[in-house]
N, C-alpha and C positions, 0 to 999 in steps of 0.2 A: 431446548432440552435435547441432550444425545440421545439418538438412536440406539446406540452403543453402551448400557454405563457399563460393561465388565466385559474382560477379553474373552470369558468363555459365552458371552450372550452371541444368539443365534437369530438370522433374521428371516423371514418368511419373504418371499417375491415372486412376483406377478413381473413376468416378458414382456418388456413393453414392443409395442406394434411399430411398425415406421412411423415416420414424423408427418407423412403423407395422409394417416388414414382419419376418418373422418369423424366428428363425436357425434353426428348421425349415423352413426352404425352402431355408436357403443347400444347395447338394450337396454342396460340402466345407468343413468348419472347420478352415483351418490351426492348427498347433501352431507355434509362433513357441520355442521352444524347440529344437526338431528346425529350424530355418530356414527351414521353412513361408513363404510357397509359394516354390521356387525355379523356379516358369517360371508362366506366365501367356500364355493369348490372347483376342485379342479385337481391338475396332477402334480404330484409334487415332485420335486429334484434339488438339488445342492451344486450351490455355486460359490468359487471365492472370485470377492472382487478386492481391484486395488484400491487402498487408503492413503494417510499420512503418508511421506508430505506431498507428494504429487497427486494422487488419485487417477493413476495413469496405467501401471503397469508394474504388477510385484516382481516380475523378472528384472525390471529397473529399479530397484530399491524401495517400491513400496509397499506399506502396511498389508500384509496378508487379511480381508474382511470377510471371513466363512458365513455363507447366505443360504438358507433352503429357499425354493425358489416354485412357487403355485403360478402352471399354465394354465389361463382359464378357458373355458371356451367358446367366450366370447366377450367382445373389449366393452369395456366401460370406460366412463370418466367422472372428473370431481366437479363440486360447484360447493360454494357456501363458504368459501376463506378466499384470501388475496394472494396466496399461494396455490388457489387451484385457478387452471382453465379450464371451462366442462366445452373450449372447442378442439381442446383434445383427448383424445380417447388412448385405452394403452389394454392390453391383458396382461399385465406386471407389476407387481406391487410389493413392497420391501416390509418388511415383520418380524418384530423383535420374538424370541421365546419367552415366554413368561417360566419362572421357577418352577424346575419338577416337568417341563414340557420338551426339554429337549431329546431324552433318550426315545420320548414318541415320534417324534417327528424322523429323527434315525432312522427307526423299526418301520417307518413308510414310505421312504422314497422308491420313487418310480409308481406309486398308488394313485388311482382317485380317491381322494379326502375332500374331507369337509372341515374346513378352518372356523373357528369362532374366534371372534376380532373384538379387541377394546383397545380406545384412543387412538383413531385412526388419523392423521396427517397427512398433509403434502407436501412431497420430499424438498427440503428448504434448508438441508447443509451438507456437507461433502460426505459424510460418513450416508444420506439418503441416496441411493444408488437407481433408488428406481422411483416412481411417478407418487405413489402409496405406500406408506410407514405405519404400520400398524402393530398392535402387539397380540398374541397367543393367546387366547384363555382355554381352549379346547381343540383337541385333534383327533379326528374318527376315520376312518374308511367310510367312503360312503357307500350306501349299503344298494345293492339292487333289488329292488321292492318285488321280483320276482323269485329271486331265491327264497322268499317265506312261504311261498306258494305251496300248500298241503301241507303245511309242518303246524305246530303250536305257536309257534313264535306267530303266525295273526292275532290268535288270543291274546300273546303277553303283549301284541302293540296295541290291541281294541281298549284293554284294561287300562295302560297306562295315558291311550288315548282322552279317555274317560274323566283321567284323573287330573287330565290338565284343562278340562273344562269345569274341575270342581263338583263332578257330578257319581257321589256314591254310589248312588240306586244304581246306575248301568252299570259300570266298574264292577260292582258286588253281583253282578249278573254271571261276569267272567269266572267267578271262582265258584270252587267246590259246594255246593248244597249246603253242606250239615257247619261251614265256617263262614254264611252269609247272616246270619242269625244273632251272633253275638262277637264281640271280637274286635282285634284291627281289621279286621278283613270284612266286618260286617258293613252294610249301607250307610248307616247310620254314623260311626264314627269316622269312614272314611270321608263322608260327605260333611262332620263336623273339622277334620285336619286340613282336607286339600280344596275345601272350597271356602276358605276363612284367609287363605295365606297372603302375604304382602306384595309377591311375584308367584303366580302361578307356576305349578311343576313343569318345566320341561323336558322330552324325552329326549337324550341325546343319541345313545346308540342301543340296540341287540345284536348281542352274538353269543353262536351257541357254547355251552359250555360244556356238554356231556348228554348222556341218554335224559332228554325229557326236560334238561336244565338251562336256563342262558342267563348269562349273564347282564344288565340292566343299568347303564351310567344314566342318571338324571339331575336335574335341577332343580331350585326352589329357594324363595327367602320366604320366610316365618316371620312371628313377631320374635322367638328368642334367638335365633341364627340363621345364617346362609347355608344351604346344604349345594355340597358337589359332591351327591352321593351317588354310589354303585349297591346293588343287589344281587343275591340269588335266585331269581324266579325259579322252581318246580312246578312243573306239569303233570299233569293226568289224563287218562282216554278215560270217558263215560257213555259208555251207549254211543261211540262212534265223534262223538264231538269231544274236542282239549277243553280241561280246565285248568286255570291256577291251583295248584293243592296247599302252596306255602312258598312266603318270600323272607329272607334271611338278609337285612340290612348288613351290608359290611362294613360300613366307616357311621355308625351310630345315626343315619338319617335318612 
């Protein structure tokens, strides 16, 4: 299977390390078996590599293959196919854009991000440029867990924290008094939606959106759909401590 199917597809890659360096030094060996690694961070940049027909050099006539390109910061290696060797290690790894992902990956180069990875490979044809072939399902800034420090946003992550263990009673702690009682927002139906689901909710990113608001991308499968859904969290101050006051689904989940 191409890495490649469409001229406008984009790949994600990881720098590989000298040929020298050691797969005792990588700190984790994915297992490509188990779908090893399904997230990945690091920094990101854009490279084109040469293609068709040489794979050599597009100033000598070949294929122009536009690449974003995740430095990690520290090397890994593969094991669990006959196309990986876990005795060597690389911080480079090659990733196709999944649909609707590429004008984000754009909007980040030069960032530390966090990738989320489905079908990941070992690079095993001319168009794999680098050691890992993987595809896009998600792209975030990763977040430094210090800038929430005295804002609300701890709230909206204790809340959502809550929800990904399934657990209303706590979650319904974070919000407003007089909307724990009855409600989506109450213990009880939250505890009957997010602790019932086929894949637990996961939280992917916060970022602020305005006075008191931030915005909320998360995850989840149901029994009747897959959500890749985003939010509007609202905040409130009570007697010195933030609460949720109201969250406004934006894509219906």
């Amino acid at each position: 299977m191409s890495a490649f199917p469409g001229k406008c597809a984009f790949a994600i890659v990881f720098l590989a390390l000298a040929p020298t360096t050691r797969a005792a030094e990588a700190q984790n060996c994915y297992d490509l078996k188990k779908s090893e690694p399904q997230q990945l961070t690091g920094v990101l940049s854009y490279r084109i590599f040469p293609g068709p027909p040489n794979y050599e050099d597009v100033q000598k006539g070949d294929t122009p293959e536009p690449s974003y390109v995740l430095t990690l910061p520290a090397a890994i290696c593969l094991q669990g196919d006959e196309n990986a060797d876990p005795k060597k290690s690389f911080n480079q790894v090659q990733l196709v854009g999944s649909e609707g992902k590429d004008d984000q990956l754009a909007g980040l180069r030069g960032k530390l991000v966090t990738v989320g990875l489905k079908d990941p490979m070992p690079a095993h044809t001319g168009h794999h440029h680098l050691p890992l072939v993987a595809w896009v399902t998600n792209v975030t800034p990763a977040t430094d867990p210090t800038s929430e420090y005295g804002t609300p946003a701890t709230t909206v992550r204790a809340f959502y924290m809550a929800l990904e263990a399934g657990d209303g009673k706590t979650a319904a702690g974070f919000v407003v008094p007089e909307k724990r009682n009855g409600g989506p927002l109450s213990a009880n139906d939250l505890t009957a939606f997010y602790g019932k689901l086929i894949e637990p909710l996961k939280l992917v990113a916060i970022t602020p959106a305005g006075a008191d608001q931030y915005l909320v991308s998360y995850s989840f499968k149901s029994m009747e759909h897959v959500c890749d859904g985003r939010a509007v969290v609202t905040t409130t101050k009570r007697k010195g401590a933030d609460f949720i006051k109201s969250i406004k689904a934006l894509n219906g989940c």
